[in-house]
OpenMM code with the backbone's topology and positions (N, CA, C; nanometers):
from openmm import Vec3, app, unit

residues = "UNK UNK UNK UNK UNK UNK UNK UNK UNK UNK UNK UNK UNK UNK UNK UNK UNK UNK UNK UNK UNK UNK UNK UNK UNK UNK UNK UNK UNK UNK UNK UNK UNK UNK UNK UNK UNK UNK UNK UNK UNK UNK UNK UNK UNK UNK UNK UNK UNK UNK UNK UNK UNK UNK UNK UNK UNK UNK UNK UNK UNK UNK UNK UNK UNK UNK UNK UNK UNK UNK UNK UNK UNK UNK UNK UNK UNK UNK UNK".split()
positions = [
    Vec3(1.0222, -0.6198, 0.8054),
    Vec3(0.9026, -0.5925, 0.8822),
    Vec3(0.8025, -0.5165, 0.7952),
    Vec3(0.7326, -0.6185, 0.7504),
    Vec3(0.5923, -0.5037, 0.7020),
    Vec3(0.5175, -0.4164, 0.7939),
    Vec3(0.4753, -0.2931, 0.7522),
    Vec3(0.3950, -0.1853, 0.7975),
    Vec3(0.2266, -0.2382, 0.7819),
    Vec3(0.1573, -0.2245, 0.9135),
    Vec3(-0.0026, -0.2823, 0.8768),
    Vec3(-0.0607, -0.2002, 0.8139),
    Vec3(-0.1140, -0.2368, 0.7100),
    Vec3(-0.2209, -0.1571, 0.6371),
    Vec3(-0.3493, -0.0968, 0.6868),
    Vec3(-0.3995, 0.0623, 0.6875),
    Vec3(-0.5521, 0.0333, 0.7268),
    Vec3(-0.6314, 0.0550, 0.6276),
    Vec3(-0.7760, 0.0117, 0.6290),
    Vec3(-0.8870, 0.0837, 0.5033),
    Vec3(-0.9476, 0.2247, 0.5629),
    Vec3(-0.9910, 0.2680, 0.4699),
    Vec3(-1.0276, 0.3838, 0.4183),
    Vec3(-1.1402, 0.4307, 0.3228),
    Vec3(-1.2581, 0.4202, 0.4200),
    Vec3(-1.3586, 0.4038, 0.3293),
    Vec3(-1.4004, 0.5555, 0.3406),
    Vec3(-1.4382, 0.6303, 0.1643),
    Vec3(-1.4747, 0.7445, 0.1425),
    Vec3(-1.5931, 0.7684, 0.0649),
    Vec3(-1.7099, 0.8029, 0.1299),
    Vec3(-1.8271, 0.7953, 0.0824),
    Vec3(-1.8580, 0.9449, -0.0196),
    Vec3(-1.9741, 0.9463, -0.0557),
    Vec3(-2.0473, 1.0919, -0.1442),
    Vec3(-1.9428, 1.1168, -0.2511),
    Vec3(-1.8399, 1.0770, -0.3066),
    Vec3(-1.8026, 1.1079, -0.3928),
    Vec3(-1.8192, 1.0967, -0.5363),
    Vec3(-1.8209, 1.2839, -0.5755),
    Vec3(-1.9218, 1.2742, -0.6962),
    Vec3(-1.8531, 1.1856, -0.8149),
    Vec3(-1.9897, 1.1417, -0.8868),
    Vec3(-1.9909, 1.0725, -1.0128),
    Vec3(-1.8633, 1.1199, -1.0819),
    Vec3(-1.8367, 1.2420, -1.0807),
    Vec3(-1.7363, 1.3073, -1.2683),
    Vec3(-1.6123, 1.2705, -1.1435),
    Vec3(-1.5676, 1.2392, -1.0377),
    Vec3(-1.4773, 1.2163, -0.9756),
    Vec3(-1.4008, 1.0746, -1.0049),
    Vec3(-1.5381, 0.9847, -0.9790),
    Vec3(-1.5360, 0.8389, -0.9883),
    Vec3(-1.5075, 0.8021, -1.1014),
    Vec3(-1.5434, 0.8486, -1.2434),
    Vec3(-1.5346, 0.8521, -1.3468),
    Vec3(-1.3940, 0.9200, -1.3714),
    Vec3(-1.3365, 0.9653, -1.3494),
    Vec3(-1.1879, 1.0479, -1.3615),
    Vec3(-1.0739, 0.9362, -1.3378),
    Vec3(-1.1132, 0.9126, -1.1882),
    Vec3(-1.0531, 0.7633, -1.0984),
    Vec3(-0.9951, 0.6570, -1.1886),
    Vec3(-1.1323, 0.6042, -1.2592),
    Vec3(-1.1909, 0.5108, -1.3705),
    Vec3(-1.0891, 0.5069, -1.4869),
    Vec3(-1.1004, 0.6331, -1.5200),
    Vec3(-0.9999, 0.6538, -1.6391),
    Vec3(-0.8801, 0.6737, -1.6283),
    Vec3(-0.8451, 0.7352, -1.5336),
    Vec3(-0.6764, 0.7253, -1.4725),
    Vec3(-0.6362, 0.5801, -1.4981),
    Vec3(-0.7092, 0.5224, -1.3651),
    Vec3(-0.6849, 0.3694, -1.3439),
    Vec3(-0.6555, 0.2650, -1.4981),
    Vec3(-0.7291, 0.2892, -1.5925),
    Vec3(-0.7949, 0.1963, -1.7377),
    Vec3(-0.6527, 0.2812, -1.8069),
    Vec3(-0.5740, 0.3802, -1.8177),
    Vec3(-0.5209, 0.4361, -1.8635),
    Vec3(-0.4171, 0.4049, -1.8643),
    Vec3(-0.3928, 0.3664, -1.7361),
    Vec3(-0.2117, 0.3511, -1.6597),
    Vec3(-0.2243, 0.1693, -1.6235),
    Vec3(-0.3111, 0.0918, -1.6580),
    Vec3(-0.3553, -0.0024, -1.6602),
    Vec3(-0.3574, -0.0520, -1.4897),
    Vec3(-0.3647, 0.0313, -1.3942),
    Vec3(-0.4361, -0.0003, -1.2423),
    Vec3(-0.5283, -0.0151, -1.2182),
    Vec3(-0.5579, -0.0172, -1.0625),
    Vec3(-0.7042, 0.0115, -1.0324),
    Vec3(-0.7594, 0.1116, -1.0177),
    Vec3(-0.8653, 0.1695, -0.9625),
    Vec3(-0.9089, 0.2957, -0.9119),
    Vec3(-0.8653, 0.2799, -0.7527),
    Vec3(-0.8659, 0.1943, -0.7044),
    Vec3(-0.8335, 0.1752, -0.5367),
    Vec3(-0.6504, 0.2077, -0.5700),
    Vec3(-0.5822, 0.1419, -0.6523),
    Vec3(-0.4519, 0.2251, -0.6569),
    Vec3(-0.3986, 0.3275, -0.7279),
    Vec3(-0.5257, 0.3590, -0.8047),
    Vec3(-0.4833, 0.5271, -0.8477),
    Vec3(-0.4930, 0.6192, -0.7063),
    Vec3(-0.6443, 0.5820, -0.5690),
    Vec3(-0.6334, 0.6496, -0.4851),
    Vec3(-0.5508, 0.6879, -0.4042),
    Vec3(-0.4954, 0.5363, -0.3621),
    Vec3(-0.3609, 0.5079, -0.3143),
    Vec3(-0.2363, 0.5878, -0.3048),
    Vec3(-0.2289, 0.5832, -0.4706),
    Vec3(-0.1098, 0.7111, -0.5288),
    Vec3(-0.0845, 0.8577, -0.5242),
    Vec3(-0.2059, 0.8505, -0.5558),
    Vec3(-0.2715, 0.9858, -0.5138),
    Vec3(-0.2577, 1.0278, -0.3859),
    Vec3(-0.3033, 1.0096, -0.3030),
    Vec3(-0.3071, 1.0426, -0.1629),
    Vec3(-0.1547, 1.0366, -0.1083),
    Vec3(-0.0737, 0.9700, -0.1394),
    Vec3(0.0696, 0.9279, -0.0916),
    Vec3(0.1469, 1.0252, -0.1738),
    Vec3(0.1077, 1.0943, -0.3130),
    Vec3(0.1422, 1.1704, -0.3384),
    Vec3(0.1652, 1.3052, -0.3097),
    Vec3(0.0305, 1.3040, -0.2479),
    Vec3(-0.0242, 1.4374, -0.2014),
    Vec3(0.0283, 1.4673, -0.0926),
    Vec3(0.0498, 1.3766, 0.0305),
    Vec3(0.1067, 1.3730, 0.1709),
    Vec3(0.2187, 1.3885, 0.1441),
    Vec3(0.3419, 1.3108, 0.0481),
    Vec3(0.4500, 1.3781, 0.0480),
    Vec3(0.4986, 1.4842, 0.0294),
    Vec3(0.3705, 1.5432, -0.0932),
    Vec3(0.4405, 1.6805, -0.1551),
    Vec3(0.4519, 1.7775, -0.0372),
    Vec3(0.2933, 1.7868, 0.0414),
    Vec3(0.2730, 1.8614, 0.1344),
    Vec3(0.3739, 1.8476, 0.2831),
    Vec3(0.4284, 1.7217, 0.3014),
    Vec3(0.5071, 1.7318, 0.4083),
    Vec3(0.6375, 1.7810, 0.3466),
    Vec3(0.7224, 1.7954, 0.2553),
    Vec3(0.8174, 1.8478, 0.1789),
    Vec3(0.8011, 2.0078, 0.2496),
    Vec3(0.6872, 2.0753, 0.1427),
    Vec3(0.6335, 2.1878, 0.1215),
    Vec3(0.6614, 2.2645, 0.3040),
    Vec3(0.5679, 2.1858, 0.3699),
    Vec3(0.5567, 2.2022, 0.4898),
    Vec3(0.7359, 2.2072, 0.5303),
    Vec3(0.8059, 2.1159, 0.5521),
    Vec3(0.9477, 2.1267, 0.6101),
    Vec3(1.0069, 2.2152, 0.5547),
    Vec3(0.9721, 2.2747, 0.3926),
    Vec3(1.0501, 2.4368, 0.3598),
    Vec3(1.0305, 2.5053, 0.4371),
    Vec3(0.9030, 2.5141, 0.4576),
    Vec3(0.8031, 2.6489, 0.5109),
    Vec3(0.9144, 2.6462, 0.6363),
    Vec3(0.9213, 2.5675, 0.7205),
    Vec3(0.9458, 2.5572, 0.8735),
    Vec3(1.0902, 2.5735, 0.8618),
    Vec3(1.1685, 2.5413, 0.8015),
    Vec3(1.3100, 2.5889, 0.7368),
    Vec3(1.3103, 2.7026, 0.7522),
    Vec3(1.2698, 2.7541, 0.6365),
    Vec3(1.2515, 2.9264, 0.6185),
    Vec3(1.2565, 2.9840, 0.6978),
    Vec3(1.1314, 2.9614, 0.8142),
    Vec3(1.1202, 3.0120, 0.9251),
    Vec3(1.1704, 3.0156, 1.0470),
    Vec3(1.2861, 2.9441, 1.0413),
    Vec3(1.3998, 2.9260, 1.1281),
    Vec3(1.5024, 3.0523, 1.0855),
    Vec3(1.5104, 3.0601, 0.9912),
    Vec3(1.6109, 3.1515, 0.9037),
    Vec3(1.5882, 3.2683, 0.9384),
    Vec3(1.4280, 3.3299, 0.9606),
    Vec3(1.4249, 3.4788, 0.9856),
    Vec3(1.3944, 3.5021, 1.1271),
    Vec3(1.4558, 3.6323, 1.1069),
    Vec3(1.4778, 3.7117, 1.2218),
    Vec3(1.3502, 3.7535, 1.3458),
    Vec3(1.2751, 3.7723, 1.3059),
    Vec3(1.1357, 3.7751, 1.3065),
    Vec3(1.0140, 3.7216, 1.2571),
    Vec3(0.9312, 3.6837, 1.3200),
    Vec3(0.8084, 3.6338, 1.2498),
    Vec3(0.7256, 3.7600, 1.2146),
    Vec3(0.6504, 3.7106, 1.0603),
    Vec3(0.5364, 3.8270, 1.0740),
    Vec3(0.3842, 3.8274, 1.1893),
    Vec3(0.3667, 3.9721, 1.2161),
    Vec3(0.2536, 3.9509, 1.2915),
    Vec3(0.0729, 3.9166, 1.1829),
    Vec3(0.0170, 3.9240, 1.2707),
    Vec3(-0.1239, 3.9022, 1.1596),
    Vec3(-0.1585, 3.9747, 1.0841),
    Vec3(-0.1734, 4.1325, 1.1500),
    Vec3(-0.1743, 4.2463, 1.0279),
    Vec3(-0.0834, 4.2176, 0.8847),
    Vec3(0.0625, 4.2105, 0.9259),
    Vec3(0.1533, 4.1778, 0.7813),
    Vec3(0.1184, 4.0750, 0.7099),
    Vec3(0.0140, 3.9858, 0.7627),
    Vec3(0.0407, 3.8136, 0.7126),
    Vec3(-0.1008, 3.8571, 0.6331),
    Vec3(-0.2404, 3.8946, 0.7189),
    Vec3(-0.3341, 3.9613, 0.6321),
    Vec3(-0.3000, 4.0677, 0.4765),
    Vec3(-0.2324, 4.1789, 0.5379),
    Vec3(-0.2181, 4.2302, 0.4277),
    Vec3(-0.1729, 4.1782, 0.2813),
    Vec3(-0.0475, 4.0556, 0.2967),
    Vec3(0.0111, 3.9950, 0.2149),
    Vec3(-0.0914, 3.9364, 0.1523),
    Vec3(-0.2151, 3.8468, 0.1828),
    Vec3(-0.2997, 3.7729, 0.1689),
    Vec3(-0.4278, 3.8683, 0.0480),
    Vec3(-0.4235, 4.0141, 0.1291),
    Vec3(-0.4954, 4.0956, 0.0484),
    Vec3(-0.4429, 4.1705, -0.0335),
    Vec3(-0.2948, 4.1599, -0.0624),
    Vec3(-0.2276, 4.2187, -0.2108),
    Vec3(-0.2531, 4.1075, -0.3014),
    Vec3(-0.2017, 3.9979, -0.2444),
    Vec3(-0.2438, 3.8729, -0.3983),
    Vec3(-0.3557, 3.8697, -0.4138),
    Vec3(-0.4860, 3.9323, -0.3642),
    Vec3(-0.6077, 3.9220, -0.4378),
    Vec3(-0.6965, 4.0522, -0.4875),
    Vec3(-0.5895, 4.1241, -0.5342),
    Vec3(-0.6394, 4.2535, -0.6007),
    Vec3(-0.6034, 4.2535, -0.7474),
] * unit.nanometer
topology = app.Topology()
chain = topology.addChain("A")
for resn in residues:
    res = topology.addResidue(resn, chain)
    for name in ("N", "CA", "C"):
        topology.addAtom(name, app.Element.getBySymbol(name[0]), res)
């Protein structure tokens, strides 16, 4: 059973982007429509991975942090 495909049309994207695309694609001898492809499927997996640690983890502890703790954490890594 094949899965239906949909399109995905993404407009304003800058020139040094398209040009990046371009060269990926000419590089790895693809297209730019399946460098996007890859890309994006890449990206969704890593992040749903990433995401199912997170939610793991958070099964594991005892407590959740409240917002104050989750802020503060947020404002030690940027000092």
């Amino acid at each position: 059973m094949t899965v239906p495909m949909a399109t995905l049309t993404i407009r304003d994207v800058p020139a040094r982007v398209v040009r990046g695309l371009k060269a990926l694609a000419k590089r790895r001898n693809t297209s730019m429509e399946q460098e996007v492809r890859e890309l994006l499927e890449e990206y969704v997996t890593e992040r749903s991975s990433v995401l199912k640690q997170i939610e793991s983890s958070w099964k594991k502890q005892r407590r959740r942090p409240n917002a104050d703790e989750i802020d503060s954490w947020i404002s030690a890594g940027r000092e």
